[in-house]
C-alpha positions as CSV (number, residue, x, y, z in Angstrom):
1,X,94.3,88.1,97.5
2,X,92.9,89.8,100.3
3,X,94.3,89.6,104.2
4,X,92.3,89.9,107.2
5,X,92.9,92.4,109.6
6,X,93.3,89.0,112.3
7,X,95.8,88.1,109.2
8,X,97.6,90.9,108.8
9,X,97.9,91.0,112.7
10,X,99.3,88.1,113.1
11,X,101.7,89.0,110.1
12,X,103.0,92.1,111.9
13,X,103.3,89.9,114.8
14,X,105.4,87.3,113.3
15,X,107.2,90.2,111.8
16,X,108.1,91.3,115.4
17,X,109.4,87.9,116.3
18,X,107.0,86.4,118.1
19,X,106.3,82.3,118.1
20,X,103.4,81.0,118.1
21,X,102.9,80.6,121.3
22,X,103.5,83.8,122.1
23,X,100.8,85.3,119.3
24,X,98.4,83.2,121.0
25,X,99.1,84.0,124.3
26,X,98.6,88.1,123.4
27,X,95.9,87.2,121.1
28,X,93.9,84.8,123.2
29,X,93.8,82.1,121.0
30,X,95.2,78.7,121.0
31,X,98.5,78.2,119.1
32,X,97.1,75.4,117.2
33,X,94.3,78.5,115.9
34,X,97.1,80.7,114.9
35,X,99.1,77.9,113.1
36,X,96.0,77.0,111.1
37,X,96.2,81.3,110.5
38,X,99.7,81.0,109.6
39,X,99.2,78.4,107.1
40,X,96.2,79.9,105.7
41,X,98.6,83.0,105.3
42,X,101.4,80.7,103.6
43,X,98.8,80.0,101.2
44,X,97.3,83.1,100.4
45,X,100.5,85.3,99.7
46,X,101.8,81.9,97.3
47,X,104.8,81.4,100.0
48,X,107.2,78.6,100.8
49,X,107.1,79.1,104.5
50,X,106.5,81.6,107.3
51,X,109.6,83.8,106.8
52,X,108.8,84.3,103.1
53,X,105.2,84.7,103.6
54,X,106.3,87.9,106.1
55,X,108.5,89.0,103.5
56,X,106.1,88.7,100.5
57,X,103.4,91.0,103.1
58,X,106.4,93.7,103.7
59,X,107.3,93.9,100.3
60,X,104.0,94.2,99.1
61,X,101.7,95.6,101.8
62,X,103.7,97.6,104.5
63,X,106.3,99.3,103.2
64,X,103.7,101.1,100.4
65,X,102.1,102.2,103.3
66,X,105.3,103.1,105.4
């Protein structure tokens, strides 16, 4: 499973707090465009929902390269 660096992005993003709206607003994007990226994401890391999808990428891609 391989992230995109828009993915991984929007990951760290997420992982900052920010809502949707808010990604898409710094990202100039709709939110509907980062919800479709957020539930590509869900999918890809095998998650349940957003939070554990940000805690499947910290626990397995950015604290090995913290």
């Amino acid at each position: 499973m391989k992230l995109s660096a828009r993915e991984i992005q929007i990951l760290e993003l997420l992982c900052d707090g920010y809502s949707d709206k808010e990604i898409a607003k710094k990202l100039k994007n709709s939110p509907r465009t980062i919800q479709t990226h957020i539930t590509r994401l869900i999918l890809k890391l095998n998650a349940r929902n957003r939070t554990a999808a940000v805690a499947v990428y910290l626990r397995k891609y950015a604290i090995k390269f913290a």
